[in-house]
C-alpha positions in Angstrom: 1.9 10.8 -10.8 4.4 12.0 -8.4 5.1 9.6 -5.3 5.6 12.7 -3.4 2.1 13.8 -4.1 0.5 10.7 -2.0 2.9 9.5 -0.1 4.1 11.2 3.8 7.0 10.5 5.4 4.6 8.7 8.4 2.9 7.0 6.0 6.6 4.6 5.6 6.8 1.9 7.4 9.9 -0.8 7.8 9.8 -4.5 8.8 6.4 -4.4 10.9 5.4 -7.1 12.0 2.6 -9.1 10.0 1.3 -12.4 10.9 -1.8 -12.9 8.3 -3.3 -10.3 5.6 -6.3 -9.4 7.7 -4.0 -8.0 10.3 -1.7 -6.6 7.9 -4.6 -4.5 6.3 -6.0 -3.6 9.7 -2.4 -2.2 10.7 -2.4 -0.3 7.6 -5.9 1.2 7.9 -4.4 2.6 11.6 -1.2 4.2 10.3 -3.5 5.6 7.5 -6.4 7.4 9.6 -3.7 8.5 12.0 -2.8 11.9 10.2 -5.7 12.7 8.0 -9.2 13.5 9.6 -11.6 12.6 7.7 -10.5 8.7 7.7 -11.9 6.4 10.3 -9.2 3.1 10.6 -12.5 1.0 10.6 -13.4 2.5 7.5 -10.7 1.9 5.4 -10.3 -1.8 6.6 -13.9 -2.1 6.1 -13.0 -0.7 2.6 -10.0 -2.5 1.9 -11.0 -6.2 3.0 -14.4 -5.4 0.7 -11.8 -4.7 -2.5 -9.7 -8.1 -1.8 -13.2 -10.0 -1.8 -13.9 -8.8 -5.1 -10.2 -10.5 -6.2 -6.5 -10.0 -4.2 -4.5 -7.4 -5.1 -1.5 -9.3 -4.6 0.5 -9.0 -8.0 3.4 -11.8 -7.4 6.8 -11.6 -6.2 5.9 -10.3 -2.8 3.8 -7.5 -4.0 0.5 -6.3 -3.2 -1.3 -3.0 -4.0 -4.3 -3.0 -1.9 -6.5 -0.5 -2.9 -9.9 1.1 -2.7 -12.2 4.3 -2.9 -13.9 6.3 -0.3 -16.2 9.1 -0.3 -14.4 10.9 3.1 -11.2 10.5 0.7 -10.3 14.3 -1.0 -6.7 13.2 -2.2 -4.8 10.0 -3.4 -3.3 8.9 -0.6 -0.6 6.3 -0.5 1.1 4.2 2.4 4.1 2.1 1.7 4.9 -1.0 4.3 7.0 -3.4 4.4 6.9 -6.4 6.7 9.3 -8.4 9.0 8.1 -11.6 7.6 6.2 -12.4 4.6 2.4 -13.4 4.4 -0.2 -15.2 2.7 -1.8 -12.4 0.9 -3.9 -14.8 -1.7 -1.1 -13.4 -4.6 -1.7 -14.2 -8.1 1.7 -16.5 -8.1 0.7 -17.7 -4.3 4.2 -16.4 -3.1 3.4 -14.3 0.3 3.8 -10.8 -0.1 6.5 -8.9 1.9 5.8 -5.4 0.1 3.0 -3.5 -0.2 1.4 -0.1 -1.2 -1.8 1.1 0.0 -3.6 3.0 -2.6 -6.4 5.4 -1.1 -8.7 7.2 -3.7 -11.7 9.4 -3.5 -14.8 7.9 -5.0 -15.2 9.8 -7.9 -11.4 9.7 -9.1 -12.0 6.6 -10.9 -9.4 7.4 -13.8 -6.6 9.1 -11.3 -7.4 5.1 -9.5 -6.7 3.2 -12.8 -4.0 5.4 -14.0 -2.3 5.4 -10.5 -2.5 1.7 -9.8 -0.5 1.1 -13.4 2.2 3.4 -12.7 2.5 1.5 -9.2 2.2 -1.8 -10.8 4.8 -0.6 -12.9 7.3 0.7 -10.5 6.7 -2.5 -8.7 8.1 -4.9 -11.7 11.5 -3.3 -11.2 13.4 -6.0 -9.3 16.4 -3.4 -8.3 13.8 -1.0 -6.7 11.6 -3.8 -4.8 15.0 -4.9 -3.9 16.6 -1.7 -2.1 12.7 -1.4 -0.7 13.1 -5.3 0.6 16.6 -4.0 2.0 16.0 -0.5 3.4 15.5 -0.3 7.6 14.7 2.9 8.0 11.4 4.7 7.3 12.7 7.9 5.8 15.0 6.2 4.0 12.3 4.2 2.6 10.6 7.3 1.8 13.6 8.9 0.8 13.9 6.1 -2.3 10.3 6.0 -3.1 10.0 9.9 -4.3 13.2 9.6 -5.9 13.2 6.5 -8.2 
């Protein structure tokens, strides 16, 4: 997997503002539908909040991956935030989670899913790249270091 395959530019957002995960993850559904059709913001909060009941997809260290598929989906679609503040996001370590990837899949991509979500979790255990995320202002920069790490 290529970053640059599901991940846009607009889809990079720096420092916004995030006061608990339920508004974090509707934020997130908005930038998402905002460029791509098919997606209804509704729908993929409705998706995403139904994935964290299931189990949080906080990982620790002020990461989370929320994820989850949808039939309207036709690619992988990533979004990559990070907030102002840290929250509560129910992580695995309870630390509150400052960085986060938002992995989008279409329903019957179930391998793509699994395969994608270990090469995140991966790129998210390096401490000098969740660093330079944690200290980047700028969206395209924050893009800019995503593709190429």
């Amino acid at each position: 997997m290529q970053l640059e395959d599901i991940l846009s530019p607009d889809r990079c957002h720096c420092r916004i503002e995030g006061v608990s995960k339920k508004r974090i993850l509707t934020k997130i559904s908005e930038i998402v539908s905002e460029n791509i059709d098919s997606l209804e913001a509704a729908e993929v909060f409705d998706a995403l909040m139904a994935r964290e009941q299931l189990g949080t997809t906080g990982l620790g260290n002020g990461i989370a991956i929320p994820h989850c598929r949808l039939a309207p989906c036709e690619n992988i679609i990533g979004a990559l935030i990070t907030l102002d503040q840290p929250v509560d996001f129910d992580s695995l370590d309870n630390k509150p989670v400052d960085i986060l990837f938002v992995l989008l899949v279409p329903r019957e991509k179930n391998d793509e899913h699994v395969r994608t979500l270990a090469e995140l979790a991966t790129l998210f255990n390096d401490e000098d790249f969740c660093f330079t995320i944690r200290h980047t202002n700028d969206r395209e920069d924050l893009y800019n270091i995503a593709i190429t790490y």
